[in-house]
Structures are given as structure tokens and as C-alpha cells.
C-alpha positions in Angstrom: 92.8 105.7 103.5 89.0 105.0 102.9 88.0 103.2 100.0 85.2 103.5 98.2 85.1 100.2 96.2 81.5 101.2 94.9 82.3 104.1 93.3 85.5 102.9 91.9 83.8 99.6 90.3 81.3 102.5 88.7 83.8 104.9 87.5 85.2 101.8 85.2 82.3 101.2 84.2 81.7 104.7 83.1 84.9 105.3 81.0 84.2 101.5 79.6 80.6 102.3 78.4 80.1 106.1 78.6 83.7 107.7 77.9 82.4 110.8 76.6 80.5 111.7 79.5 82.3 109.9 81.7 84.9 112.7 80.7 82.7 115.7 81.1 82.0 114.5 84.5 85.7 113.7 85.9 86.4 117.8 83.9 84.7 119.1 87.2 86.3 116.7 89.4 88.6 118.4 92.3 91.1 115.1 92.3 94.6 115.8 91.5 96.7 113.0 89.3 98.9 112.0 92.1 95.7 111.3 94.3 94.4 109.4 91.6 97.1 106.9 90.7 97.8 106.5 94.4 93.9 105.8 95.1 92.6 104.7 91.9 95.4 103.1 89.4 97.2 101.3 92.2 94.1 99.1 93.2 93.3 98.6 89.6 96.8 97.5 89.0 96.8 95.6 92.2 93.6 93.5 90.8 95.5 93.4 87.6 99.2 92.0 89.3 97.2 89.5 91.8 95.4 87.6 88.4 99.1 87.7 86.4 100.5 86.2 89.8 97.9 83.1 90.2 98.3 82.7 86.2 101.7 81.4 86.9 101.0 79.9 90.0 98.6 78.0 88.3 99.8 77.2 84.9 103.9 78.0 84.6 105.5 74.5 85.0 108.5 75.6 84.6 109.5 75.2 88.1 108.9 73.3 91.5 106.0 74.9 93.2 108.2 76.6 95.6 110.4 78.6 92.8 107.2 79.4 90.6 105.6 81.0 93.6 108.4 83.0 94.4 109.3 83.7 90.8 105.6 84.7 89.9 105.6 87.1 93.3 108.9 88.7 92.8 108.2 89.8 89.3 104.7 90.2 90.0 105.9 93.0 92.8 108.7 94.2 89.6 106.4 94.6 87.4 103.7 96.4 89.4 105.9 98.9 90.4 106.9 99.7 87.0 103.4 99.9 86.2 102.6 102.1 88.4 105.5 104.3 88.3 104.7 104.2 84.7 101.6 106.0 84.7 103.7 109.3 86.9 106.6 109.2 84.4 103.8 109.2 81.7 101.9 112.4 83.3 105.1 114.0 82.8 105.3 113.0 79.0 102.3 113.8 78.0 102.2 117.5 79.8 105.7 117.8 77.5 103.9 116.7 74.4 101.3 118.8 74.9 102.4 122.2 73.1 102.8 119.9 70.2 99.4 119.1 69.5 97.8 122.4 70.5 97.1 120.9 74.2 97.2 122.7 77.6 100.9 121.5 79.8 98.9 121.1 82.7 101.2 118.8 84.4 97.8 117.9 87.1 95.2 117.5 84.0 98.4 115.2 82.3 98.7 112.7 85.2 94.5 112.7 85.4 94.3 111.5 81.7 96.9 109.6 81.8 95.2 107.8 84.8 91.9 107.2 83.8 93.1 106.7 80.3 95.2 104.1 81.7 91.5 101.8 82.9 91.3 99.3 80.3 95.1 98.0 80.4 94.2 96.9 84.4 91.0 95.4 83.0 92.4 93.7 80.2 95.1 92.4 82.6 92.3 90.3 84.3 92.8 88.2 81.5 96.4 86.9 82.3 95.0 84.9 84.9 95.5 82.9 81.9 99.0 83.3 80.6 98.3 82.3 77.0 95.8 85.2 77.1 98.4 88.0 77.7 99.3 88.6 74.7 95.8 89.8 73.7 95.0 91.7 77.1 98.0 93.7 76.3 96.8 94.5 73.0 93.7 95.1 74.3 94.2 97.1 77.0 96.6 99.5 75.3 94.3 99.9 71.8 91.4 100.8 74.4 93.3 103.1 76.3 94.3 105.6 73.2 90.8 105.5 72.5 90.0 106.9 75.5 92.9 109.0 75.9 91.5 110.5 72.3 88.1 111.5 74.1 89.5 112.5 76.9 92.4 115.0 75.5 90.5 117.3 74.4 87.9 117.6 77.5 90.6 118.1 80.1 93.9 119.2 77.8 91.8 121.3 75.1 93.4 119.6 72.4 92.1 120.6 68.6 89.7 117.2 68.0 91.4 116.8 64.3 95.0 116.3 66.9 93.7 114.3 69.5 94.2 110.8 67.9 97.9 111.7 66.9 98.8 113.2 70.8 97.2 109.8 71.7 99.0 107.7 69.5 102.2 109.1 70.4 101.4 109.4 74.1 100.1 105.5 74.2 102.9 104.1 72.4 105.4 105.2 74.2 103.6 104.3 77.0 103.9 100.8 75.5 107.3 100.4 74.8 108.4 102.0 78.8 106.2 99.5 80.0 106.9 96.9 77.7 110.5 96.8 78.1 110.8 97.8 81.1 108.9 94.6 82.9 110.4 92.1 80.2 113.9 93.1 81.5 112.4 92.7 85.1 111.2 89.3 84.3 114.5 88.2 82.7 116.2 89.1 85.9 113.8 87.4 88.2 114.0 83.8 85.9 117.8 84.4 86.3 117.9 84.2 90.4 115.7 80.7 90.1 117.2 78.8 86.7 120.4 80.1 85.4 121.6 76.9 85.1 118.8 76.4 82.8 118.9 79.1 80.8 123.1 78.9 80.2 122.6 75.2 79.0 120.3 76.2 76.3 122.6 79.1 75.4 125.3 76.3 75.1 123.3 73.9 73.5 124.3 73.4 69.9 121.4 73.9 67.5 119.5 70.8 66.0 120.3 69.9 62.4 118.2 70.2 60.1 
């Protein structure tokens, strides 16, 4: 697999700065969706998972430095792959909602959204190199990506403009809460193998008066 890191660092910055023609352009574009999360989302989310991994390295003192890197690269490795695998289950949503907001169920033209839509929550996830920061490059991420899921709809799915911000609403919340809950479970289960000694004593531990 050749990589063209050149044109990928450009095509961010196209759907960052210039969605609306960024759209036109990708329209015309030959890629199919599963090309694209395989060749375009995984390296994005790769960048993404490597800062979120050296944010705990770094910062979570949690553990011994031995636990916290093993901790931070087991559910870095969870999480990623729920990310990812995220973005095909979410090509399969969105073709299924389409009908409802006068969109084409172009299961290819779903996953291609989808994909590209997805570029600002990989972006934003630069930002958890800093832990206390993840918070807002969640928010971030996701509020960017229904706007550009709004300009995009309607260039590759035909969806009715005065639709487009409810279809990507719906579309990016769920989106959200798969992803959401999803990798909080997985990060439960990974502090679990390295402190549930820890985590039982403060389920034991009486509450402090008042």
C-alpha cells in the first residue's frame, strides 16, 4: 500500500477550510468507502490513538510506568478499533436513514460521507496528547463533523438542503453515543486487568461524613 502523505495532509485541509468545494471535488472521486476508511480514516485515527497513548504515558500517574504503558497501549489498541470499526457500522446507518430525509441509500456514497465527515474528530483527537483536553476535542471533533456531514449530504446523498442538518444530527449522534460507550466500556475493562484491587477498595470504602 502506497501512501500518499501529501495529498492526505491536503485533503484535511480542504474539508477544514473549503468543505463546500472540497465536497464538489471528492462527488467525482472514483474511491469507494471501504478504500477510504482503510487508506484514509485509519491513518488519521492512527495519528489520533498515538497522541491519546503518549497523553497517558506522559501524564496518568495512576500507575507504575510499566502498568500505565501497558494500560494506555491496550486501550489505545481497544479503542482504535472501535473507532474505526465505527465509521463501517456508521456507513451502514446512515445508507438506512437515508429514505428518511429524502437521501439516496447508497450504501458506497454512505461510508464516503461518513469517512470524510469523520476528519475533524481525528484532528481534534490531537489534542488528547493532553488528557485534560479530551473533553473538548471530543466536543470538538464531533460538532465539526455534523457540520460537515450537513455540506456534504446533500452533494454526494442528494439530500433536500432544509433536511440535511436534521439527517446529520441524527447520523452524528448516534455516532457519538456507539463510540462513546463503546470505548468507555473498553477502558473500564482495561483499568480492571491492572488495578482491581484499587478500584474494589474504593467500592468498599464507606463514604466520608459530612
Amino acid at each position: 500500500m502506497v501512501i500518499n502523505f501529501a495529498a492526505l495532509s491536503q485533503r484535511v485541509i480542504d474539508l477544514l477550510i473549503a468543505p463546500r468545494k472540497t465536497w464538489r471535488a471528492i462527488r467525482s472521486e472514483p474511491d469507494r468507502g471501504e478504500r477510504l476508511v482503510t487508506h484514509y480514516v485509519l491513518l488519521l485515527a492512527l495519528l489520533s490513538s498515538a497522541c491519546s497513548f503518549l497523553g497517558v504515558i506522559l501524564f496518568d500517574s495512576r500507575y507504575s510506568f510499566g502498568d500505565r504503558f501497558l494500560f494506555s497501549l491496550i486501550s489505545t489498541l481497544l479503542k482504535l478499533g472501535i473507532f474505526v470499526g465505527s465509521v463501517f457500522l456508521m456507513g451502514r446507518v446512515v445508507s438506512s436513514l437515508a429514505p428518511s430525509f429524502g437521501s439516496s441509500s447508497s450504501s458506497d456514497r454512505a461510508l464516503k460521507l461518513i469517512a470524510y465527515a469523520s476528519t475533524p474528530v481525528w484532528v481534534a483527537g490531537l489534542l488528547t496528547l493532553v488528557p485534560k483536553l479530551t473533553a473538548l476535542a471530543v466536543l470538538a471533533g464531533f460538532g465539526y463533523s455534523a457540520f460537515l456531514f450537513c455540506l456534504g449530504a446533500p452533494v454526494l446523498l442528494g439530500t433536500p438542503p432544509g433536511r440535511a442538518v436534521g439527517y446529520a444530527l441524527a447520523s452524528i449522534i448516534t455516532w457519538f453515543a456507539i463510540t462513546l460507550i463503546t470505548a468507555w466500556i473498553a477502558v473500564q475493562i482495561t483499568g480492571l486487568m491492572f488495578s482491581p484491587a484499587l478500584l474494589l477498595d474504593g467500592l468498599s470504602r464507606p463514604p466520608a461524613a459530612n
